[in-house]
C-alpha positions in Angstrom: 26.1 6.0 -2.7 26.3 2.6 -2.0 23.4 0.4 -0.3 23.3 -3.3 0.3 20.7 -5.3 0.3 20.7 -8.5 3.1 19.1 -11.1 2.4 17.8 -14.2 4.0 18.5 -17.8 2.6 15.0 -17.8 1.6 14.9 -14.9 -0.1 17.9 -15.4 -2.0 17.0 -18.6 -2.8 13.4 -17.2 -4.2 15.6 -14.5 -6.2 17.8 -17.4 -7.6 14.6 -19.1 -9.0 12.9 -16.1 -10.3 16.2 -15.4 -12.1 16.2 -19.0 -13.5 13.1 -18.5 -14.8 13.2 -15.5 -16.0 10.3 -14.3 -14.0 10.6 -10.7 -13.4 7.6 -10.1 -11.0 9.2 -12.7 -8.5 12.4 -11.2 -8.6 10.6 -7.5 -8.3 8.5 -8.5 -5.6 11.8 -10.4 -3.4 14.2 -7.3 -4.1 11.3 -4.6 -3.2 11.0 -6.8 0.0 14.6 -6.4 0.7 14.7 -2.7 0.2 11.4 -2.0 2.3 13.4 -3.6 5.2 17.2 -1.9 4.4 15.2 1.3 4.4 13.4 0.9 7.6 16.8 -0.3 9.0 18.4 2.7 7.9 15.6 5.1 9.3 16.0 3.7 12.8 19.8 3.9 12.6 19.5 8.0 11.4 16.7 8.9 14.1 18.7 6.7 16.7 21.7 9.0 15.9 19.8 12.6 16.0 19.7 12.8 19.8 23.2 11.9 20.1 24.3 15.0 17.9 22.2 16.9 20.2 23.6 15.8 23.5 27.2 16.6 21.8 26.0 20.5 20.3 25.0 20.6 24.2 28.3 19.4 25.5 30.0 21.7 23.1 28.3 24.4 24.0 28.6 23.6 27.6 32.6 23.9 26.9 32.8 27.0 24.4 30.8 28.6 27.5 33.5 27.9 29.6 36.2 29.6 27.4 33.6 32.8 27.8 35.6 34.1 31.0 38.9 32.8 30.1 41.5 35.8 30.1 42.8 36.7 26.4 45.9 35.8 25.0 48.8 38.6 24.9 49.9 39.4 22.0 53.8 38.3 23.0 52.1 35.2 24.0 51.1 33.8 20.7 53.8 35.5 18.2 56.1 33.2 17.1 58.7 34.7 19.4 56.3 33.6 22.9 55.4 30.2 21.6 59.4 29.1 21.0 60.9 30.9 23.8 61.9 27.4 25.5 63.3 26.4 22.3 66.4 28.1 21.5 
């Protein structure tokens, strides 16, 4: 899995001069802020999404129920024979 990691002008520039310098915690604490917020980002997009699966499980549903009551299929009617019978 791959995640990227946006970040703002300031906070690449404050990752640029903690790299410079060598300076670990600044570059800890600018990339920790930048994950904090992909997460969050990422937890709004997945609980955004959850009712829409649900709708669609209910609209499926909804249309399998529909196919309940629908007559079956002879058996002439889905050989190989009755699906080509058009076709010489």
């Amino acid at each position: 899995m791959t995640i990227l990691l946006n970040l703002s002008a300031e906070q690449e520039n404050r990752l640029r001069a903690g790299a410079a310098q060598q300076d670990t915690h600044a570059i800890r604490e600018v990339l920790l802020q930048a994950v904090e917020s992909t997460v969050e980002t990422l937890l709004r997009q997945t609980s955004a999404q959850q009712p829409k699966a649900a709708a669609l499980s209910a609209q499926l549903a909804e249309i399998a129920s529909g196919f309940r009551h629908a007559p079956a299929l002879s058996d002439e009617a889905v050989s190989r024979t009755g699906i080509y019978a058009d076709h010489p």
